[in-house]
N, C-alpha and C positions, 0 to 999 in steps of 0.2 A: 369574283376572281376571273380574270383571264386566263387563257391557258395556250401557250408557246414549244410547241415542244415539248419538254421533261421540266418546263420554267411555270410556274403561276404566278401571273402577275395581279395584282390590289389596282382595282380600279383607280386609284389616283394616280396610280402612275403615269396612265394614259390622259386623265381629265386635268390634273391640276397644271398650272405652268408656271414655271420656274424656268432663268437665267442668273446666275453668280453674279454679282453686282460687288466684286471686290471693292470699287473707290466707295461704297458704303458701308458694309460691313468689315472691311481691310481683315480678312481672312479671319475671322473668328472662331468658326470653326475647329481653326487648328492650334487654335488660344485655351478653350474653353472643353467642358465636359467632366465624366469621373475616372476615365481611363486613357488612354492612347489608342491611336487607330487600330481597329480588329485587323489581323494578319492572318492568312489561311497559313495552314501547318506547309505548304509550299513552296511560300513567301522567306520564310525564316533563312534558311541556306542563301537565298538571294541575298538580303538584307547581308548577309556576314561576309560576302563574297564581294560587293559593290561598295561595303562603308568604306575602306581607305580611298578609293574613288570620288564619295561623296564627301568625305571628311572638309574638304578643302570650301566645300559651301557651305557649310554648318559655321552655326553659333558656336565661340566660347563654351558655353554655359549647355548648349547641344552633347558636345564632343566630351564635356566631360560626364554629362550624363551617362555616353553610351560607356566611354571605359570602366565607368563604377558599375552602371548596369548589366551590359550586353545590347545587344542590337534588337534585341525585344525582350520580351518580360511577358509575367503569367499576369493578369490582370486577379481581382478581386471574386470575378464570377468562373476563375479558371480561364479565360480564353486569353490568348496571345495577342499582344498588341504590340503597337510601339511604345517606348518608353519617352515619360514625361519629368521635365524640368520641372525640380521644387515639386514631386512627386504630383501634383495633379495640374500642373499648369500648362506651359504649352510642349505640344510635341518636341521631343529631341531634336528630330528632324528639322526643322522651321527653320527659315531665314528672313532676312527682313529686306522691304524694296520699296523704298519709298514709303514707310510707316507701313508699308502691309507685308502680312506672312505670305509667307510662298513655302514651298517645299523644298528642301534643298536636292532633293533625288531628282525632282523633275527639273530642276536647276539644272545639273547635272547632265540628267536624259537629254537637257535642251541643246546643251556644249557638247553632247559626241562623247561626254565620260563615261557611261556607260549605257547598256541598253534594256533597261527595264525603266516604264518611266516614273508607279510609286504604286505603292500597293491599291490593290484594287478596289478596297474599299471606302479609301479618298477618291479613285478616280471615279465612281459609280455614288458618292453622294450626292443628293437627300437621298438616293437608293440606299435602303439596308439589304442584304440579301441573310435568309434562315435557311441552311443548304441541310436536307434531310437523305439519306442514301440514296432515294430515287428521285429526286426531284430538288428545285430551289422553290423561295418561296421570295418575291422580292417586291417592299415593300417602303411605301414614301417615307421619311423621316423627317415629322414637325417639327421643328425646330426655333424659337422664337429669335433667334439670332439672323434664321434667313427670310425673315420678312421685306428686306431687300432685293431677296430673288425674285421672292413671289410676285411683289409688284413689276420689279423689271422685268420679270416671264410675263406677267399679264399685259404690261404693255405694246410688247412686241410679240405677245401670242403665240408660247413657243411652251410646248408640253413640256416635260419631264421627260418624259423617253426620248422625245425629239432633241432637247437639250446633252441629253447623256448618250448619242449616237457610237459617238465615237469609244466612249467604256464599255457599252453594251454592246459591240461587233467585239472588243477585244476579249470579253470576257465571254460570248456568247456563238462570234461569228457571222461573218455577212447574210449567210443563209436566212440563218435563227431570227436576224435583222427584218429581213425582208419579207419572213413569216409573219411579225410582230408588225409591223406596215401593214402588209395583206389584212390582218387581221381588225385592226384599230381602223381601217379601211370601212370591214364589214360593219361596221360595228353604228 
């Protein structure tokens, strides 16, 4: 483990590399899994405050998700997520572009609808973050569906934290950024 601040980070975060290769895996991600995306208890208010905003880029079959649901849901192990079409399929949220998913919040973020651009734990994936009162704990997530990042990150020789810059200054800050540089630096 690395250590950032009040952050530890799982040596793969730094070794492995990964880039998104959406025209390969055409968003799966946000296809697939047992639950909807983890939401922090902070997220939620957001999420209820920006839907009629985002309504207008969403699915059919999204939109009606959320009116039957709500704008998130307690998952299976208790934790907050977003809510999933045909109960474990694709996020509420989703929209489609050219056969692949997109999100529709960052849809959204992207047109000046509103300014949050999707919870942070799509924008900080393969990262998972375990947030413990004093500390995070944040850690790669294998996933056999992004074996097209991995080799398009291996290609182009782009870590995981290098790749996820711009979620981890958001979620983190430029400081904390440049700790974790320094650091991966030392290393």
């Amino acid at each position: 483990m690395i250590e950032v601040g009040s952050v530890l980070l799982h040596e793969d975060v730094i070794k492995n590399n990964f880039v998104c290769n959406l025209n390969k895996c055409k968003g799966a991600c946000c296809l697939e899994g047992d639950s909807g995306a983890p939401l922090n208890h902070d997220e939620l208010e957001i999420l209820a405050d920006i839907y009629p905003k985002v309504k207008p880029y969403m699915t059919a079959k999204g939109i009606a998700t959320i009116e039957r649901e709500g704008t998130h849901v307690t998952d299976f192990e208790g934790d907050y997520t977003t809510p999933c079409v045909d109960t474990n399929k694709e996020c509420a949220y989703v929209t489609w572009e050219n056969g692949i998913t997109k999100c529709a919040i960052e849809k959204a973020y992207e047109e000046g609808a509103v300014n949050w651009q999707k919870p942070i734990s799509c924008h900080l994936y393969p990262i998972r973050i375990t947030a413990y009162p004093e500390f995070d704990v944040l850690n790669y997530d294998r996933w056999n569906i992004c074996s097209p990042a991995c080799t398009f990150g291996d290609e182009l020789q782009v870590k995981v934290h290098e790749f996820l810059k711009g979620p981890l200054i958001r979620k983190y800050g430029e400081n904390w950024y440049r700790e974790l540089e320094d650091t991966v630096a030392g290393i």
